[in-house]
C-alpha positions in Angstrom: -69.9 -77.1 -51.2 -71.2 -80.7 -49.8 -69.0 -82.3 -52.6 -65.8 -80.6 -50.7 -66.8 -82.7 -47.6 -67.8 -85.9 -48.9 -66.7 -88.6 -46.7 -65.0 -92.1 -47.9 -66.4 -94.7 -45.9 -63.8 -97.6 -45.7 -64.8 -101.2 -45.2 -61.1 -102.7 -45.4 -62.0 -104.0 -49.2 -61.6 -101.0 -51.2 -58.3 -102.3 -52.5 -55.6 -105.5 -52.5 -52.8 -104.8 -50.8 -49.7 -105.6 -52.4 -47.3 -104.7 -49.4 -45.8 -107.6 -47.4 -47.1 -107.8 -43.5 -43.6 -108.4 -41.9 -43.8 -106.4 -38.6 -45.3 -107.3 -35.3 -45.6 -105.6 -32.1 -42.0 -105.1 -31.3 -41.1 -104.1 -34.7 -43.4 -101.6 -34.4 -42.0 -100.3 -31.0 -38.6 -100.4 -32.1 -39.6 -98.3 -35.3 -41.7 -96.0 -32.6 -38.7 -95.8 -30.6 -36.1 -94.9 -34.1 -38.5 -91.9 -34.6 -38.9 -90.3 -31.6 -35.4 -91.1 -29.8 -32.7 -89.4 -32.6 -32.6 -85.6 -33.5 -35.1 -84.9 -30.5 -32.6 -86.0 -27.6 -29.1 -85.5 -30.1 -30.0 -82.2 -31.6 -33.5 -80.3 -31.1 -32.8 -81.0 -26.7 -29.7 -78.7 -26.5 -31.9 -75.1 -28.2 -34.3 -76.4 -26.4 -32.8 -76.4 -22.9 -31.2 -73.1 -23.7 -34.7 -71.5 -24.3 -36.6 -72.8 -21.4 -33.8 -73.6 -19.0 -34.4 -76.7 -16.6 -37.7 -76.0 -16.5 -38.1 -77.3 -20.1 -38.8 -80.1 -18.8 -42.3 -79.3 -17.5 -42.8 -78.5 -21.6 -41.5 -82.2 -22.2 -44.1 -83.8 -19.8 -47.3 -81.3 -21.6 -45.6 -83.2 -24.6 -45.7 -86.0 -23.5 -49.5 -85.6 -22.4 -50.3 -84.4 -25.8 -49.0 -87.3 -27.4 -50.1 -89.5 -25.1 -54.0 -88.7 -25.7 -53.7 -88.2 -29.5 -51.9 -91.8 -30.0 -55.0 -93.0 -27.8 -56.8 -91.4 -31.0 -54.4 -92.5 -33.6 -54.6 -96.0 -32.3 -58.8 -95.7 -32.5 -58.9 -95.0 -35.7 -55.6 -97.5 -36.9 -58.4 -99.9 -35.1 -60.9 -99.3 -37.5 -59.5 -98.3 -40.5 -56.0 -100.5 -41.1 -55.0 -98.9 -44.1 -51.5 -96.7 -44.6 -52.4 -93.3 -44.7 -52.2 -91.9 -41.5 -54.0 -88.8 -40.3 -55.2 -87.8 -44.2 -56.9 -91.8 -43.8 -58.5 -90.9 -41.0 -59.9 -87.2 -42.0 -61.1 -88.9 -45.1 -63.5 -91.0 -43.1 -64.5 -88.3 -40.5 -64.4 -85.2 -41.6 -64.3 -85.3 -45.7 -62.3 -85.1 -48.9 -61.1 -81.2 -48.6 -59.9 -81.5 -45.1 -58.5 -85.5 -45.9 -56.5 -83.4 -48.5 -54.9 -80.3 -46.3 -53.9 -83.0 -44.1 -52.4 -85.1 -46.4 -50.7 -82.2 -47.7 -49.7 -81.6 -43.9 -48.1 -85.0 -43.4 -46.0 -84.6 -46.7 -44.7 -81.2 -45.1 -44.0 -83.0 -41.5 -42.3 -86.1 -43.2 -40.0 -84.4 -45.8 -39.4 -81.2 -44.2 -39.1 -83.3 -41.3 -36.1 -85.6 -42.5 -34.4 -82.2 -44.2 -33.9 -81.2 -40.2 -32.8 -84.9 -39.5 -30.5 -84.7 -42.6 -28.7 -81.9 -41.5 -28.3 -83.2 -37.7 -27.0 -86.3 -38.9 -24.1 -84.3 -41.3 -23.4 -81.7 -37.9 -22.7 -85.4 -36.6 -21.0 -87.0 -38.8 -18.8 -84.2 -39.9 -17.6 -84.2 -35.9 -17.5 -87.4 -35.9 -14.5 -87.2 -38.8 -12.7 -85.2 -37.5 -12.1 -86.8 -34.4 -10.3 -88.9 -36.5 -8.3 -86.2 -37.9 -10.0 -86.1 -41.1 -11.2 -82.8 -42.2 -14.2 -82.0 -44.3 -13.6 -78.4 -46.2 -16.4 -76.0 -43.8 -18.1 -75.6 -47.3 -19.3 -78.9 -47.8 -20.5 -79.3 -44.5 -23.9 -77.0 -44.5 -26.0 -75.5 -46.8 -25.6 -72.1 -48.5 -28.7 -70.3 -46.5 -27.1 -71.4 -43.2 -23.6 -70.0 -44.5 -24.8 -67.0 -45.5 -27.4 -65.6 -42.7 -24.5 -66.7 -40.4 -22.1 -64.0 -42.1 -24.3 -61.4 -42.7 -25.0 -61.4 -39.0 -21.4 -61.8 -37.6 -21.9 -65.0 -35.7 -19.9 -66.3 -33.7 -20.3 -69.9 -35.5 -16.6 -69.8 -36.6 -17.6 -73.1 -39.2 -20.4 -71.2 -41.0 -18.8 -67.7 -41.4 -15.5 -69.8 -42.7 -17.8 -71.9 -45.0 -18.9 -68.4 -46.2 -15.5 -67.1 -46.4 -13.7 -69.8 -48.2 -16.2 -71.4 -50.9 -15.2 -71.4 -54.7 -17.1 -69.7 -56.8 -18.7 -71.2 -59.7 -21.0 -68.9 -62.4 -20.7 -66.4 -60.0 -22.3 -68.3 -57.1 -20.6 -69.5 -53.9 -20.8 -73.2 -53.9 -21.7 -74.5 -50.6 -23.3 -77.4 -50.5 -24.1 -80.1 -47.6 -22.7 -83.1 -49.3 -22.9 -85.8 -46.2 -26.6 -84.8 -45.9 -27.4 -85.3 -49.3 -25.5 -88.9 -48.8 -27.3 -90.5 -45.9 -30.4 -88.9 -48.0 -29.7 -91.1 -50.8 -28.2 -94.0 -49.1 -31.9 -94.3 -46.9 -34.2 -93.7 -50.1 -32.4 -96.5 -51.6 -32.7 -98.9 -48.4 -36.4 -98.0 -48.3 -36.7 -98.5 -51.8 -35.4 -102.3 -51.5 -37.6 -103.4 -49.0 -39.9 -103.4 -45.2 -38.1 -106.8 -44.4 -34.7 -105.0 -45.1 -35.5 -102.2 -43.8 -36.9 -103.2 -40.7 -34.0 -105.7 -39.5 -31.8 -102.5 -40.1 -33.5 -100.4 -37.8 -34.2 -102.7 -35.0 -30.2 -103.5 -34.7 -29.3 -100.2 -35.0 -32.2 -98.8 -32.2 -30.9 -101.8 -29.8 -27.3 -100.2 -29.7 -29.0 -96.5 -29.5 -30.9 -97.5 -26.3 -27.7 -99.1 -25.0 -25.3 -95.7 -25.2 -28.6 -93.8 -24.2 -28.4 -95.7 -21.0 -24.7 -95.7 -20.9 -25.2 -91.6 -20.9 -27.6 -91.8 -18.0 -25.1 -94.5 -15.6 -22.4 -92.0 -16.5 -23.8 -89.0 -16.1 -25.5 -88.8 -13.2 -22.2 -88.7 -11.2 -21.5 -85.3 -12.6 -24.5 -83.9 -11.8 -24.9 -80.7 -10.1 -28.1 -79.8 -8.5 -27.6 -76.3 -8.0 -27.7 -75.8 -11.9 -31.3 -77.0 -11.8 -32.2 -73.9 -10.3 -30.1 -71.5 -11.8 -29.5 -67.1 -10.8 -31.7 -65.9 -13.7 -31.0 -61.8 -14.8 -32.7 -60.6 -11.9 -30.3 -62.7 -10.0 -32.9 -64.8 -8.4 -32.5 -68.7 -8.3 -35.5 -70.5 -11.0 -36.2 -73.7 -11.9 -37.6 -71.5 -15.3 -35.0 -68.4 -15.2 -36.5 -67.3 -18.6 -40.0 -67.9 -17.0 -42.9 -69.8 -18.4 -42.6 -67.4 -21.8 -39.1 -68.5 -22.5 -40.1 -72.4 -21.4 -43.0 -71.7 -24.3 -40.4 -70.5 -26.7 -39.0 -74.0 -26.7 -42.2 -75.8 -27.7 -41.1 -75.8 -31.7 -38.1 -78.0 -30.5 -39.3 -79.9 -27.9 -42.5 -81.2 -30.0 -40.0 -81.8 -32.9 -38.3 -84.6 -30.4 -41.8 -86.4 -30.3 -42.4 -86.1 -33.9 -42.9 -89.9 -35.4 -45.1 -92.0 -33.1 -47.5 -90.9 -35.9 -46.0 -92.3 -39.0 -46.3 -95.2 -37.7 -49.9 -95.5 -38.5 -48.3 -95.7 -42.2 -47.3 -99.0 -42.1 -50.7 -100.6 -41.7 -50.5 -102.7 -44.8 -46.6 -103.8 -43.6 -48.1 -104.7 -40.3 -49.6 -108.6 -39.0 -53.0 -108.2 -37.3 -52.5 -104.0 -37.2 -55.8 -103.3 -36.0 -54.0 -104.9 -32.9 -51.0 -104.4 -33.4 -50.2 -100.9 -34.6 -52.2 -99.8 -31.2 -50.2 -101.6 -28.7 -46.9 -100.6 -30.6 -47.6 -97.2 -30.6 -48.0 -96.7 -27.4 -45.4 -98.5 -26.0 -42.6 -97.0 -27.7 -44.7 -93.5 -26.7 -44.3 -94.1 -22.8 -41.0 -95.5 -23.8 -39.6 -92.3 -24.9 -40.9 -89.8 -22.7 -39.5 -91.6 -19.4 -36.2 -91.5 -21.7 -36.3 -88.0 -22.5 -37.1 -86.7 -19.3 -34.3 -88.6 -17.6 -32.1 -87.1 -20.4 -33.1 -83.4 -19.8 -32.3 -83.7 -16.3 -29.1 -85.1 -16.6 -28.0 -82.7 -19.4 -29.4 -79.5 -16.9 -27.8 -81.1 -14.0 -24.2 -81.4 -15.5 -24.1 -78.3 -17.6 -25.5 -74.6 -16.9 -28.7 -74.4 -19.6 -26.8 -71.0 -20.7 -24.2 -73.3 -22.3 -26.8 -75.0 -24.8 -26.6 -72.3 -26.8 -25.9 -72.8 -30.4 -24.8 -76.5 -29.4 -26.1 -79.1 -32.3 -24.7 -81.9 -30.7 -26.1 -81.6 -26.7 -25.7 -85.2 -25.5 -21.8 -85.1 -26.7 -21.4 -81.3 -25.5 -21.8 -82.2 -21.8 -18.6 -84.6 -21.5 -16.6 -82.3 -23.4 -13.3 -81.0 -22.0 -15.2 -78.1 -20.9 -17.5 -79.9 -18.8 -17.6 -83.0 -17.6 -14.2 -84.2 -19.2 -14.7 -87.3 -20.5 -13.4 -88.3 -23.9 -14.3 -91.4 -24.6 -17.6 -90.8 -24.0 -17.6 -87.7 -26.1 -16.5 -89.9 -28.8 -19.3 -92.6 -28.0 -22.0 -90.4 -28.1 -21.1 -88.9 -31.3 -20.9 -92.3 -33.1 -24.3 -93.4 -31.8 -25.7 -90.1 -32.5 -25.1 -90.9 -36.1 -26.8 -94.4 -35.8 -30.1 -92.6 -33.6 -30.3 -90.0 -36.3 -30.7 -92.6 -39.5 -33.4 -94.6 -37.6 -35.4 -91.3 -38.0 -34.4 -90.5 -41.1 -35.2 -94.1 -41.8 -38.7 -94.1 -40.2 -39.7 -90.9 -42.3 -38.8 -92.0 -45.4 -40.8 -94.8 -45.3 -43.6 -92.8 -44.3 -43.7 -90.2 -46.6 -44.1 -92.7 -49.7 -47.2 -94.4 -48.2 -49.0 -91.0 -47.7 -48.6 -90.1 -51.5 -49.8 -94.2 -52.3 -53.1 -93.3 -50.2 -53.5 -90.3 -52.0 -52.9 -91.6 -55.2 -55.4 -94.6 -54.3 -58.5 -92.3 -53.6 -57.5 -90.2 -57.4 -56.3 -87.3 -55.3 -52.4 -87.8 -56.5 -51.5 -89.3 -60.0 -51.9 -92.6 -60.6 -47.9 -93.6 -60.8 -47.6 -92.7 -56.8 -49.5 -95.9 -56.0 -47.2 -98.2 -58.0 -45.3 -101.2 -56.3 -42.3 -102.8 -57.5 -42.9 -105.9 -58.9 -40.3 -107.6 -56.8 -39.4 -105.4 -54.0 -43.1 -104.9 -52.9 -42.4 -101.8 -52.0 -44.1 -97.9 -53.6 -41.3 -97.2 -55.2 -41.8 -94.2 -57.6 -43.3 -92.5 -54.4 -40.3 -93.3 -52.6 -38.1 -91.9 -55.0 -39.7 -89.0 -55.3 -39.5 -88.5 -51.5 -35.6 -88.9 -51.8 -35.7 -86.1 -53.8 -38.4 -83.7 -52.2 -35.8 -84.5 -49.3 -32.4 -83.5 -51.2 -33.5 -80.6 -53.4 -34.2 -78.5 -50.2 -30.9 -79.4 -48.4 -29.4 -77.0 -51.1 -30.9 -74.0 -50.0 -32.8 -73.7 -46.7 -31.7 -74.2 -43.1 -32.5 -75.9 -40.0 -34.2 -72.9 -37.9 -36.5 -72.6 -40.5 -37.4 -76.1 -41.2 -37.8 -76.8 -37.3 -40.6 -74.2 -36.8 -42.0 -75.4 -40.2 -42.4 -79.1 -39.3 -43.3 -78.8 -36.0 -46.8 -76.3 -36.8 -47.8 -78.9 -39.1 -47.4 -81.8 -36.7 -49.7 -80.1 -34.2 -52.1 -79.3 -36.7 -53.0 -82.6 -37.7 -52.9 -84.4 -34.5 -55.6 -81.3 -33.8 -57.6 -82.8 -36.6 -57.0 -86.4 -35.8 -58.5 -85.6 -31.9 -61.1 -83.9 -33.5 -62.0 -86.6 -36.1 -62.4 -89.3 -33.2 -65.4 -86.4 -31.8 -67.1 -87.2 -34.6 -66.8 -90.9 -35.3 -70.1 -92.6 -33.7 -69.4 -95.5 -31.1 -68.1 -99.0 -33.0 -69.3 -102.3 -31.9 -66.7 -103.8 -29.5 -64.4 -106.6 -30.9 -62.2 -109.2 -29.5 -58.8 -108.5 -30.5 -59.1 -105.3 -31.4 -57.8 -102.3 -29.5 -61.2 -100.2 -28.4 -60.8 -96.3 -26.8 -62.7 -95.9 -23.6 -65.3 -94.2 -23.8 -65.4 -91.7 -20.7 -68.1 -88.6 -20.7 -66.5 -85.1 -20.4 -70.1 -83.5 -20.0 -68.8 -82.6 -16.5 -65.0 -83.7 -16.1 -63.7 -81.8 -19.0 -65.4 -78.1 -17.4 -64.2 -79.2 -13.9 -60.9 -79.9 -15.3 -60.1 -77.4 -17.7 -61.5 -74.7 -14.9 -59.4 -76.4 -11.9 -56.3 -76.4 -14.4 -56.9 -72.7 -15.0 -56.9 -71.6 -11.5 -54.1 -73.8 -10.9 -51.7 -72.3 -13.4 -52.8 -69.3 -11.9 -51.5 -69.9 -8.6 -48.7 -72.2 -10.2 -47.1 -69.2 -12.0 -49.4 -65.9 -10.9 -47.2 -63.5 -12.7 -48.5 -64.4 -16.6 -52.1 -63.4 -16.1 -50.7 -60.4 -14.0 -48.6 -59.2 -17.1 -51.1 -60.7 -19.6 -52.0 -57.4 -21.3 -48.6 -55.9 -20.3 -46.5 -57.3 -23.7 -42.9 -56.1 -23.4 -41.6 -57.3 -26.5 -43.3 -58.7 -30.2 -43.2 -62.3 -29.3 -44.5 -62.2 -25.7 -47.1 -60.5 -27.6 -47.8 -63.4 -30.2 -47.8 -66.1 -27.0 -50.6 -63.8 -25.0 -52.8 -63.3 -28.0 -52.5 -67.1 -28.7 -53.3 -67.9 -25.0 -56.1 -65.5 -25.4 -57.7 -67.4 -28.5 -57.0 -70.8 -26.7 -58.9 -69.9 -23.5 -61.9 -68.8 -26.1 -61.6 -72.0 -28.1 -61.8 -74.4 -24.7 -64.8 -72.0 -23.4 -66.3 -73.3 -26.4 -65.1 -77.0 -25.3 -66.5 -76.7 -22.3 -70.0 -76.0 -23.7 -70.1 -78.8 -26.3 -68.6 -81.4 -23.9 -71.6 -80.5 -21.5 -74.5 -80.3 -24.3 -73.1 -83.2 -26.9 -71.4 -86.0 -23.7 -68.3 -85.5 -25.6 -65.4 -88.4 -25.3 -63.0 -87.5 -22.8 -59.7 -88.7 -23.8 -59.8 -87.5 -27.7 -60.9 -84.1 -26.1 -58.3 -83.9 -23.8 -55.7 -84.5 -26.9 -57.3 -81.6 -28.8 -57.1 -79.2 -26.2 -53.3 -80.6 -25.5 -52.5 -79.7 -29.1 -54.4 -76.7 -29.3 -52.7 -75.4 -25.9 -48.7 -76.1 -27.8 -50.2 -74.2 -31.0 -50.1 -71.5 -29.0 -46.1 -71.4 -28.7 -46.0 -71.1 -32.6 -45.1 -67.5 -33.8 -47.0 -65.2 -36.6 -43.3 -66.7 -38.7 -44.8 -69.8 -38.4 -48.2 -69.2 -39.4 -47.4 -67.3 -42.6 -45.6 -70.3 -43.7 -47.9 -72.9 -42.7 -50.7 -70.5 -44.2 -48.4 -70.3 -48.0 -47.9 -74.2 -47.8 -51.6 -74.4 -47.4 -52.5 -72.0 -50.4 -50.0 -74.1 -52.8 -51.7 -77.6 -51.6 -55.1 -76.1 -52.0 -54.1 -74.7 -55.6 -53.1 -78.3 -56.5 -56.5 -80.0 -55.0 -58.7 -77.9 -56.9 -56.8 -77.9 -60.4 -56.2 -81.3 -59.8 -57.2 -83.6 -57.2 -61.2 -82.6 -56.9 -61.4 -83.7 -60.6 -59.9 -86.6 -60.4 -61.2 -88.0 -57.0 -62.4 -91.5 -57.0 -65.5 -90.2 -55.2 -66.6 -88.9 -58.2 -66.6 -92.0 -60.2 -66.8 -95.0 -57.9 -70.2 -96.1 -56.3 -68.8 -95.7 -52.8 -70.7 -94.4 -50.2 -70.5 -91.0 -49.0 -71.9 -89.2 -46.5 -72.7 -85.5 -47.5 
């Protein structure tokens, strides 16, 4: 059992790297801000909005918080352990080899499932984008067959996806429907990641320049047509609510909104990419973080104050949606919107794909992955076998899943390891203070976290007294999921309390565990199965394959049983 948890101390020698450092602080804010600023604010925000209403954007700032603590803890550790690998780096050093590997096998989940959602945003763009031109794209070329199919079975009233359905050949008997511009900008980005950081980076920071400058564009616009009655709109029982599907249906949301912060994380990736990263990669981080919370809360009231939440629904393309014909009127914006949508969506896509292949290179560094996953190319300095076989863990999926699915899926995972990344920083003793180097405060929750976590309680409480007054009443199967999860949360931070009091836990990392521990709770039992079968197939390959071939077993490193 002790051999599952061995931990891999690093010392910042254990290999060369062979990766060019080309970025520096900006580049790493710029590539912050491509990940979190694209299907977030041009896709995920409009399902979102329709779920929670206005008040979604309480869920944005408990977000927000979230990610603010736990890139507080991904910055500590990129401090002390500059080496790509992200969260599975970091649970290597802190809590072992078996857990290093679930979330290593998490991070592949959130960076290719990830881009699969991205993939198909950016064709839903792209494909409106055309035909504003006048150029139409046959209905069955524009999604995937899943997407085509649950659409007719359930007689939606997507008009696109039952057509797509309705008018695809057939080839050996099977309805070919296939989402050809997604599988495009899929291989067109493996291929730019594939050539080169330097490349890739110049790329993205000209193309995040413009997407900040429509973003703004939106806001100056937009805030002319804003109505503030629709902030509070007449909910069912025809009462006026800042949350008309109250806090349950704000909760409901918390797949989407998460997905739009998705990415400050990978770039902990690009530590061997990055000049001076144990500086660096902190101060990036963090930036571009603050950076695109203000954004997206700015954007979630102007989109709720121009058009009734109600609207959202079913309505892929939100930022363009509002100055349709139908609501604000104006076309030219409509059409600006859409063409910078399709430049904000490739920065993500961009930004995953490079961190995806540097995941598998860790992995295949410490024996956990084959050997070939850790190869560079000779002249592009880049892992390209990884790469490509990111390219294609990306397209093979786009044939046959959709994006409901894959949003739940990427999102659960997310959480899951920025929960074990708050965690690991519990467990990592003090480090000697260096100039230069970014350091976490240390701040003793022995009596702030209980006075906290209990004030918070009784002020959600008074804040919204109806939940704990229906908290055994369940009405319908989800409501029942969210109380059951609040249920095991408020057990789990009991638990908090005690061990911040007896063990002078640190504050901050805390405080991001219990952030991320609190959004699990909006996850459904759909969502857990999943997760769980992902899990089971990434443990299967560990024990057949990576727990023999682990470095640990070979190497005289130290461990720490």
């Amino acid at each position: 059992m002790n051999q599952l948890f061995r931990r891999k101390h690093y010392t910042g020698k254990e290999h060369k790297s062979e990766l060019i450092r080309a970025l520096g602080t900006w580049d790493i804010v710029f590539f912050g801000l491509a990940a979190i600023i694209g299907a977030g604010s041009f896709s995920s925000l409009g399902e979102a909005i329709f779920r929670g209403g206005p008040g979604v954007i309480s869920l944005y700032i408990i977000c927000a918080v979230a990610c603010a603590f736990t890139a507080m803890s991904y910055a500590e550790f990129a401090s002390r352990i500059p080496t790509a690998g992200s969260a599975y780096t970091y649970a290597y050093a802190s809590f072992g080899e078996l857990i290093a590997w679930i979330i290593g096998w998490a991070l592949i989940m959130e960076y290719s499932f990830g881009n699969i959602y991205v993939a198909f945003s950016w064709s839903d763009y792209f494909t409106s984008f055309v035909e504003r031109l006048g150029f139409g794209i046959p209905d069955y070329l524009t999604t995937s067959y899943t997407e085509a199919k649950k659409a007719f079975m359930a007689g939606s009233q997507n008009q696109e996806l039952v057509n797509a359905w309705k008018s695809a050949p057939i080839i050996a008997g099977i309805k070919f429907i296939v989402d050809i511009p997604a599988l495009i900008i899929n291989a067109l980005i493996t291929w730019l990641v594939y050539i080169g950081i330097k490349e890739s980076r110049n790329f993205n920071n000209l193309l995040v320049i413009l997407k900040l400058a429509v973003i703004f564009l939106i806001i100056a616009v937009g805030i002319f047509y804003i109505n503030s009655e629709n902030w509070v709109p007449t909910n069912n029982e025809g009462v006026k609510s800042f949350m008309p599907n109250g806090f349950t249906g704000v909760m409901s949301a918390v797949a989407g909104v998460f997905f739009a912060y998705i990415g400050f994380d990978a770039l902990s990736v690009l530590s061997e990419e990055t000049k001076n990263p144990e500086k660096t990669l902190p101060k990036g981080m963090i930036i571009s973080l603050v950076l695109s919370t203000a954004i997206y809360i700015v954007l979630t009231l102007i989109l709720t104050g121009i058009v009734d939440y109600r609207k959202f629904e079913g309505i892929g393309d939100p930022l363009s949606f509002i100055f349709a014909p139908q609501n604000a009127n104006i076309p030219w914006m409509e059409f600006v919107v859409s063409v910078t949508a399709i430049v904000a969506i490739t920065t993500v896509l961009l930004v995953f794909q490079m961190g995806q292949p540097r995941i598998w290179m860790s992995m295949s560094r410490d024996g956990l992955m084959p050997k070939k996953f850790a190869e560079i190319h000779p002249k592009y300095k880049t892992p390209s076998f990884a790469t490509i076989i990111t390219g294609v863990a990306v397209g093979l999926p786009i044939l046959f899943t959709d994006k409901t699915f894959i949003l739940d899926f990427t999102s659960i995972g997310t959480i899951f390891a920025f929960v074990l990344v708050n965690g690991g920083i519990l467990l990592m003793p003090q480090k000697e203070k260096l100039k230069g180097r970014f350091h976490l405060p240390y701040i003793n929750a022995k009596y702030i976290f209980p006075v906290l976590f209990i004030g918070g309680l009784v002020g959600f409480y008074f804040w919204q007294p109806e939940f704990f007054h229906n908290l055994w009443n369940i009405t319908d199967e989800h409501e029942g999921e969210f109380r059951l999860s609040i249920i095991i949360f408020l057990i789990i931070n009991l638990v908090l309390v005690v061990l911040s009091y007896l063990k002078n836990l640190s504050l901050i990392p805390l405080l991001g565990l219990t952030s991320c521990l609190y959004l699990l709770t909006g996850m459904t039992h759909n969502n857990w199965f999943w997760f769980g079968l992902w899990f089971i197939i990434g443990l299967g390959i560990y024990f057949f394959y990576g727990k023999k071939n682990s470095k640990l077993n070979t190497e005289n490193i130290e461990t720490n049983n």
